[in-house]
N, CA, C and O of each residue as an XYZ file, in Angstrom:
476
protein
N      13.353    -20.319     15.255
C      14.133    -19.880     16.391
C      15.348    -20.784     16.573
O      16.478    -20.324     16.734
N      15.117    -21.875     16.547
C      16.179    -22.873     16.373
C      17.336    -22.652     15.689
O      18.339    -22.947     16.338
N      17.536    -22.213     14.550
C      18.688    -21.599     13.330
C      19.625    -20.719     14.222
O      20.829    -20.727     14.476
N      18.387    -19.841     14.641
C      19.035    -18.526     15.595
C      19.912    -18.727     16.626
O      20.977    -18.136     16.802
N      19.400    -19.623     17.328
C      20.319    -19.749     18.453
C      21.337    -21.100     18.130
O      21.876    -21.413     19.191
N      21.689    -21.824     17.226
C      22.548    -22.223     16.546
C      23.634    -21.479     15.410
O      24.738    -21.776     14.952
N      22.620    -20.293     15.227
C      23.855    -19.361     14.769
C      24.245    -18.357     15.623
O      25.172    -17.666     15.201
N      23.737    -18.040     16.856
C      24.373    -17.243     18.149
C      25.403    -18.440     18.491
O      26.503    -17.960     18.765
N      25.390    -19.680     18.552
C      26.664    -20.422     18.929
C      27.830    -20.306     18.900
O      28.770    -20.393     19.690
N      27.548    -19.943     17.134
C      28.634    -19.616     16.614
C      29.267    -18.304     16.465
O      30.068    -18.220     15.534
N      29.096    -17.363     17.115
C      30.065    -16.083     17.603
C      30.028    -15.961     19.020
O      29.435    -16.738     19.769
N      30.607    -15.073     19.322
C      30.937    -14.217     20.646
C      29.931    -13.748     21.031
O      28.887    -13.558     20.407
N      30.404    -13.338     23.018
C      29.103    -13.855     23.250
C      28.947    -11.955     23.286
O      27.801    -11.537     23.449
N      29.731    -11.229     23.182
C      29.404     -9.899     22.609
C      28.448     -9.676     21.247
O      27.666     -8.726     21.280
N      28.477    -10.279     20.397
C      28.131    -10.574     19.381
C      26.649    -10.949     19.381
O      25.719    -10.323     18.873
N      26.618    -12.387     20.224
C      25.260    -13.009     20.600
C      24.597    -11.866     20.973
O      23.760    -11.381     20.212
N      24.959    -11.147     22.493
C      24.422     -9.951     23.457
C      24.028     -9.376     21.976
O      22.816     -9.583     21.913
N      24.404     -8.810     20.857
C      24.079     -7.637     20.328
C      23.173     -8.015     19.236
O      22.513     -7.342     18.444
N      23.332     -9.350     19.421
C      21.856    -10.095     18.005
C      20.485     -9.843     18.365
O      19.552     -9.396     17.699
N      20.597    -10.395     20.092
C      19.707    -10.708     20.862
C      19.078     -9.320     21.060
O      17.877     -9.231     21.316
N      19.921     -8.154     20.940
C      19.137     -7.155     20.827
C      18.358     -6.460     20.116
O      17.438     -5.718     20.458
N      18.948     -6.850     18.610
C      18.739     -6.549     17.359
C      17.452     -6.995     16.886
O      16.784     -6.601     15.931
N      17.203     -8.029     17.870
C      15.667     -9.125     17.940
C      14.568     -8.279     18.278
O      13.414     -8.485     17.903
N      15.015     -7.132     19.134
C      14.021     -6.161     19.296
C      13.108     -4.969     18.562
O      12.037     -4.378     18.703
N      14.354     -5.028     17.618
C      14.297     -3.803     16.519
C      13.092     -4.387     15.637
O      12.356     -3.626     15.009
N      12.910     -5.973     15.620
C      11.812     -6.324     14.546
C      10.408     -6.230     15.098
O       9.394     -6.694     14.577
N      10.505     -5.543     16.256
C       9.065     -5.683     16.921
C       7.983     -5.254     16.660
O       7.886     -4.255     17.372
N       7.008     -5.367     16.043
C       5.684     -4.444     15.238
C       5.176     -3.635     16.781
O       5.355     -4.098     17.907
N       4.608     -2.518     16.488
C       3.935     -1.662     17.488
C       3.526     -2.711     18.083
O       3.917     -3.034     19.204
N       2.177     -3.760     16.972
C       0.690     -4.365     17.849
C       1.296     -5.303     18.501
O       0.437     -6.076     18.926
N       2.882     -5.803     18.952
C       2.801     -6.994     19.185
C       4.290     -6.663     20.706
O       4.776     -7.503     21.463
N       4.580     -5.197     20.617
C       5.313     -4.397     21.651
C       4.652     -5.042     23.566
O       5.307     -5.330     24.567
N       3.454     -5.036     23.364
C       3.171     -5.203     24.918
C       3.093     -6.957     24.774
O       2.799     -7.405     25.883
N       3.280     -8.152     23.675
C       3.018     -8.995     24.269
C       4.762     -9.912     24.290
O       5.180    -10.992     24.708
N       5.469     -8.436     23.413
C       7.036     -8.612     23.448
C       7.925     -8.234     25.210
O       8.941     -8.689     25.737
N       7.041     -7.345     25.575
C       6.903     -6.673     27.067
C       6.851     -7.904     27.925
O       7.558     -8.432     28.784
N       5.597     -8.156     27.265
C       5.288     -9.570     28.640
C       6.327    -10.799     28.751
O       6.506    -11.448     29.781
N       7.094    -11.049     27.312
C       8.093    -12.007     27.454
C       9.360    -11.840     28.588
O      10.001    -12.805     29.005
N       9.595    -10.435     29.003
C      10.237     -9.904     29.878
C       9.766    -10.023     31.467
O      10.252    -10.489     32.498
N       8.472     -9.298     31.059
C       8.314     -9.176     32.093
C       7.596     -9.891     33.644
O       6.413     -9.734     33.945
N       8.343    -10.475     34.272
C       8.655    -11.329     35.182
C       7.453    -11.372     36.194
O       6.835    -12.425     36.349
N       7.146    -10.320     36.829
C       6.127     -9.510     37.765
C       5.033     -8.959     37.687
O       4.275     -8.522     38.552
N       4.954     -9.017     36.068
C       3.563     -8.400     34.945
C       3.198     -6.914     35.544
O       2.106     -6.368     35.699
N       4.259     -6.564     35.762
C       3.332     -4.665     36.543
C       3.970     -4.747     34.999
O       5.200     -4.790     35.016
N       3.490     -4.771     33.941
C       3.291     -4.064     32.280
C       4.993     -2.913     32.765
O       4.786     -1.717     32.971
N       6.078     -3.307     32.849
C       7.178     -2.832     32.978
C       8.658     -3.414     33.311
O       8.653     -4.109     34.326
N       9.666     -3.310     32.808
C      10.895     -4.275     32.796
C      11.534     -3.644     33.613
O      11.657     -2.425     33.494
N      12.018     -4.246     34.506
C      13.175     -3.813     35.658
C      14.763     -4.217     34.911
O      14.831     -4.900     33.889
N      15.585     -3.840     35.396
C      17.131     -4.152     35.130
C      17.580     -5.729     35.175
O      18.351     -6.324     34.423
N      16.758     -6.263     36.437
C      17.181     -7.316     36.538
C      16.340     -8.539     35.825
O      16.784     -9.672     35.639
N      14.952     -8.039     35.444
C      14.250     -8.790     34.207
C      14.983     -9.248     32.844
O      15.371    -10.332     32.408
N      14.994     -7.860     32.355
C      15.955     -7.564     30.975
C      16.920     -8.182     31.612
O      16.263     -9.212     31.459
N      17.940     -8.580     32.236
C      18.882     -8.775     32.284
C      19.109    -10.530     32.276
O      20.119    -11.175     31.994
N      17.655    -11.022     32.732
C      17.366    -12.531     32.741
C      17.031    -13.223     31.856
O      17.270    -14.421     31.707
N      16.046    -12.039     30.734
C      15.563    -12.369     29.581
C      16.734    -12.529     28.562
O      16.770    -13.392     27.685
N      17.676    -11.589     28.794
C      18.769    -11.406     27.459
C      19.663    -12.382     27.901
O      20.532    -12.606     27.059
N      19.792    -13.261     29.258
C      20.688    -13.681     29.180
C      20.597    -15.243     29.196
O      21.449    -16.025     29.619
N      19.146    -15.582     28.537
C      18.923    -17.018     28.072
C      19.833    -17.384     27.256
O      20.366    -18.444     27.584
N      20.245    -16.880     26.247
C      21.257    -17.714     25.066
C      22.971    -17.859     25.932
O      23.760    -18.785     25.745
N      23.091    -17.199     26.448
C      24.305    -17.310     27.290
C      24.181    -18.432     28.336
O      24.932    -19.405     28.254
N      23.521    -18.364     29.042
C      22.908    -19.449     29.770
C      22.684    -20.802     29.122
O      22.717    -21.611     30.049
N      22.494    -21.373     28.098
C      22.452    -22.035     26.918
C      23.762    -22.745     26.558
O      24.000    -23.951     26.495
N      24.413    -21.867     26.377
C      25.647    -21.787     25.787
C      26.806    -22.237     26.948
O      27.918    -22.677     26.656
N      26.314    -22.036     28.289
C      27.376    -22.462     29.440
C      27.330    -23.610     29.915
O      27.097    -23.876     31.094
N      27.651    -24.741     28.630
C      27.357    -26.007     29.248
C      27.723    -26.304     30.367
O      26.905    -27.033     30.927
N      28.722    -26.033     31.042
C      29.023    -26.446     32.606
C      28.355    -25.967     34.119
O      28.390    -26.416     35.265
N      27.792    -24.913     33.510
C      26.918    -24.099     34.378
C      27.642    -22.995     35.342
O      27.159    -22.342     36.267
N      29.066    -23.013     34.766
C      30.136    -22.162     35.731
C      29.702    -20.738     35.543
O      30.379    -19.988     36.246
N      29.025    -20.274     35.007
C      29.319    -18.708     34.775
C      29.975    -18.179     33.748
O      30.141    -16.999     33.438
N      30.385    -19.313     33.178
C      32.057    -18.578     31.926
C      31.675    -19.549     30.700
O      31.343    -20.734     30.646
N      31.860    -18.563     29.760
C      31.502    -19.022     28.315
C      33.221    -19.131     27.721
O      33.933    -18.189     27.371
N      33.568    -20.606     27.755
C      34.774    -20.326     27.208
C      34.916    -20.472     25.573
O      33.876    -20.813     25.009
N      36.019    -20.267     24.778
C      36.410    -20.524     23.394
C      35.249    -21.905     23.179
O      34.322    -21.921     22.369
N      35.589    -22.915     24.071
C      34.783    -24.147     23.381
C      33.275    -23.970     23.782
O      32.566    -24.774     23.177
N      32.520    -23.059     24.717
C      31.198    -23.581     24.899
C      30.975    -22.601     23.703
O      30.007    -22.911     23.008
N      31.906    -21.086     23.174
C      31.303    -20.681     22.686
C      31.410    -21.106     20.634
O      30.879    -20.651     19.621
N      32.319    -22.099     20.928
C      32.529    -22.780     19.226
C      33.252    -21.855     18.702
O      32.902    -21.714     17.530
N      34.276    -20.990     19.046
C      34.634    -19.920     18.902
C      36.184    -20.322     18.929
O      36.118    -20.514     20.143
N      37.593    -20.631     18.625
C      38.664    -21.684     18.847
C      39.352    -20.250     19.900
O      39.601    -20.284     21.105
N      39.484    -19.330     19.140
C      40.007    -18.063     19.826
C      39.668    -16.939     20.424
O      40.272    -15.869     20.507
N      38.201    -17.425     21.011
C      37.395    -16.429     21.287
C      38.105    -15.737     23.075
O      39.157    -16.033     23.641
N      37.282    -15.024     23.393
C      37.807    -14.464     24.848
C      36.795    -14.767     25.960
O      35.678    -14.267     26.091
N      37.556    -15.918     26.942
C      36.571    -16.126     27.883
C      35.841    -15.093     28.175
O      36.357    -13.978     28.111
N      34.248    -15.271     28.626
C      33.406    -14.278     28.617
C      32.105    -14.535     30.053
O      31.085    -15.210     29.915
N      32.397    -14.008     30.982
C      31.264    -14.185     32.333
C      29.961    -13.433     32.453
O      29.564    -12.416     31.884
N      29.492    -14.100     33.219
C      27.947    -13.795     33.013
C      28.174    -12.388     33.872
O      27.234    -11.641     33.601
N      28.992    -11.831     34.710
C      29.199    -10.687     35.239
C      29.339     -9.997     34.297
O      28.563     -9.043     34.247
N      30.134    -10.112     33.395
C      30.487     -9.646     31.854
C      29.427     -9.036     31.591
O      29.092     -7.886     31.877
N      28.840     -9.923     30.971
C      27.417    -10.194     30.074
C      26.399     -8.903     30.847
O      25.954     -7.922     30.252
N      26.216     -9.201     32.168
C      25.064     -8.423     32.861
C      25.215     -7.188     32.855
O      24.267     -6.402     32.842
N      26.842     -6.739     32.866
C      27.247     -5.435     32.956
C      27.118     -4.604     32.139
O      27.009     -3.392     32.324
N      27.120     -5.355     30.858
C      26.904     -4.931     29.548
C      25.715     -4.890     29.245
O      25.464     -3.888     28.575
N      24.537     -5.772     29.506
C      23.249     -5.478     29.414
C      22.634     -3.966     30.197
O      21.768     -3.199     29.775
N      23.370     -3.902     31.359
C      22.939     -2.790     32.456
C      23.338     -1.224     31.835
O      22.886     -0.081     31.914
N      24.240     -1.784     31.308
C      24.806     -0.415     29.914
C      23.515      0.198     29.012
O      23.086      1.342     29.169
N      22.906     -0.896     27.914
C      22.341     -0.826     27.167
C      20.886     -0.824     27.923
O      20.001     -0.118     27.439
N      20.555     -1.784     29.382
C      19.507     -1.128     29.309
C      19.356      0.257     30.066
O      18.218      0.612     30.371
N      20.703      1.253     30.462
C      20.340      2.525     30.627
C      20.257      3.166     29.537
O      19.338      3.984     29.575
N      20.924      3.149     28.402
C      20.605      3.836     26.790
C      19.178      3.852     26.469
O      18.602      4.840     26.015
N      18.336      2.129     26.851
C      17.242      2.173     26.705
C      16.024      2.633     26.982
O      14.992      2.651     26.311
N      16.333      3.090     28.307
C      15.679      3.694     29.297
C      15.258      5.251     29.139
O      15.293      5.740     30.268
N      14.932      6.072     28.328
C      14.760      7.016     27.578
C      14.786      8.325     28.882
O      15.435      9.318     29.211
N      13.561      7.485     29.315
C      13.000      8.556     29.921
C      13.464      8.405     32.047
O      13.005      8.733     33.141
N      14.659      7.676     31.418
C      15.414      7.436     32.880
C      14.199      7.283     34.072
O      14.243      7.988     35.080
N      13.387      6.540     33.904
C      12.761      5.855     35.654
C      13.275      4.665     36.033
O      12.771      4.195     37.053
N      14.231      3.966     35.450
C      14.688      2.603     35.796
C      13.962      2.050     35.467
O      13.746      1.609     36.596
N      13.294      1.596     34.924
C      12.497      0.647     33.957
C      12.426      0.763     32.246
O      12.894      1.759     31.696
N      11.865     -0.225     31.542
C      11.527     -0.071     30.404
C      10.201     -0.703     30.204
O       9.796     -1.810     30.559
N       9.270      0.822     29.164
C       8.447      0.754     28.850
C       7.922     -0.259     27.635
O       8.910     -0.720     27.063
N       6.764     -0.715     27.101
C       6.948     -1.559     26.000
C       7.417     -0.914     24.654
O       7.777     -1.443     23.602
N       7.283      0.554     25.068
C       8.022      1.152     23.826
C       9.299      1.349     23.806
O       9.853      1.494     22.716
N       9.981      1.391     24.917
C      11.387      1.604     25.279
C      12.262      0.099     25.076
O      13.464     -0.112     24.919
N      11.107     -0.799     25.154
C      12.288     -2.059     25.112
C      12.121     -2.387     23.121
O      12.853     -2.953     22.309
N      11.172     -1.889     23.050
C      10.548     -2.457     21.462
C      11.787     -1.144     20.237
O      12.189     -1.221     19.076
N      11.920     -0.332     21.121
C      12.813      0.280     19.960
C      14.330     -0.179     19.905
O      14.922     -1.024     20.577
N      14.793      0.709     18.818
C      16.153     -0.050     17.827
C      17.121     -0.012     19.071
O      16.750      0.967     19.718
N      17.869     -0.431     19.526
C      18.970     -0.659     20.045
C      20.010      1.002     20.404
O      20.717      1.505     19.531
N      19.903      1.442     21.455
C      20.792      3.021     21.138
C      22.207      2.099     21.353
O      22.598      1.088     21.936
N      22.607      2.996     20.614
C      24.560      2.412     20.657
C      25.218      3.431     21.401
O      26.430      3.363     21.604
């Protein structure tokens, strides 16, 4: 895990957001509800918006050495990258987790968070 989030350093934090998702796609069926539970905050066996949105946004959080909210060119090792806010970040998660959300109840199921990424 270590590699990983030393090589999320090194891109954008669009980039990071879309690794971190990609992390999902490797999820085996048998191991979907204990990938669930890493999310899920409240254990009702279901992810709210603002779960997913806490879970995905550890490496960003990471990455904001100052604790301001803003991932700049240097926290993100990036020389020309585009300052990037955790408003940013959340808005964009809230995107993807309505794509994810299949069956639209505002939540995600362990199968809904365990599948590939909708674009």
């Amino acid at each position: 895990m270590h590699w990983f989030l030393h090589a999320l350093k090194k891109t954008s934090p669009g980039v990071a957001a879309s690794a971190l998702m990609l992390v999902s796609f490797a999820v085996s069926a048998q191991n979907q509800n204990d990938y669930l539970a890493s999310f899920d905050a409240d254990g009702d066996k279901r992810v709210s918006l603002e779960e997913f949105q806490r879970a995905m946004s550890w490496a960003f959080e990471q990455m904001d050495k100052n604790g301001d909210g803003i991932l700049s060119p240097e926290e993100q090792l990036v020389p020309k990258a585009k300052t990037f806010t955790l408003k940013e970040h959340h808005d964009r998660l809230a995107i993807q987790f309505g794509k994810q959300d299949r069956n639209h109840d505002g939540f995600l199921s362990a199968k809904e968070l365990a599948a590939p990424p909708q674009m």
